[in-house]
C-alpha positions as CSV (number, residue, x, y, z in Angstrom):
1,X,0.0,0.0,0.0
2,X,1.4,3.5,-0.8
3,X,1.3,5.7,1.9
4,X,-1.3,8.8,0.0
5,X,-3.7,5.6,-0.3
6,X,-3.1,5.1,3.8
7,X,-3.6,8.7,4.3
8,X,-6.7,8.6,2.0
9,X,-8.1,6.0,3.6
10,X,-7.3,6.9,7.4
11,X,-9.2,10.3,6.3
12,X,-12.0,8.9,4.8
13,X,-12.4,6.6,8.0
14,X,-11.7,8.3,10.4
15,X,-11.7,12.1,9.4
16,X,-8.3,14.4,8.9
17,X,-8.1,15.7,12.8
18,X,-9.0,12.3,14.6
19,X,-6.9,10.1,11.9
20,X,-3.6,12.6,12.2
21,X,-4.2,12.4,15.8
22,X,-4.8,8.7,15.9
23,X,-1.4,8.2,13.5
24,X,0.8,10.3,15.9
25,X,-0.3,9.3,19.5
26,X,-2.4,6.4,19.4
27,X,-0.2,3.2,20.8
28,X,-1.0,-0.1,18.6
29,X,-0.6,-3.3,20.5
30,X,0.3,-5.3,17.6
31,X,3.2,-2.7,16.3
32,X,4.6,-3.1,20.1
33,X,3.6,-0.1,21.8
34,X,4.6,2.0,18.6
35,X,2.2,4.9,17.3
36,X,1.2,4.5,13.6
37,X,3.4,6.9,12.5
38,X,6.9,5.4,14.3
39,X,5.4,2.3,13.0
40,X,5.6,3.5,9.3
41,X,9.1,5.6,9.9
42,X,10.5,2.0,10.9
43,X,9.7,0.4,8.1
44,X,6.4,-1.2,8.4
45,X,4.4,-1.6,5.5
46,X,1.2,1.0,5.8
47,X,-0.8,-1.6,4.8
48,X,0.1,-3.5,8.2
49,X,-0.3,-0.6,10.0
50,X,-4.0,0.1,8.5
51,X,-5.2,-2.8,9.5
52,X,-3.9,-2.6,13.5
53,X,-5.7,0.8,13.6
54,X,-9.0,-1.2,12.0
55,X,-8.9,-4.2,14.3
56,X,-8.1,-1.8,17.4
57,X,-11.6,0.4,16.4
58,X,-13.6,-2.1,15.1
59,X,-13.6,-1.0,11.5
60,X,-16.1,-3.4,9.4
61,X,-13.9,-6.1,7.5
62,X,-15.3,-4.6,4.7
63,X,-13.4,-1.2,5.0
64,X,-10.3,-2.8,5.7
């Protein structure tokens, strides 16, 4: 996944304030403890990162 698409899509999901805000200081159990976005700047693929945000809110499968 390219990272516009991961924007695009953490917009449309969860709007530009709450999804920037989720990215930078939401921790993700899955990444380790890691924020999205120190997720991402290690080297995770987006796409990974994505879907720990949609289990961790209970984004329908369908939106994944």
């Amino acid at each position: 996944m390219r990272l516009t698409e991961f924007h695009e899509l953490l917009h449309t999901e969860f709007g530009v304030a709450r999804g920037d805000a989720l990215l930078a200081d939401h921790t993700l159990l899955s990444m380790n403890g890691r924020t999205g976005a120190q997720a991402i700047e290690a080297g995770v693929d987006p796409r990974d990162v994505w879907r720990a945000l949609c289990a961790e809110f209970d984004v329908p499968r369908t939106r994944w």
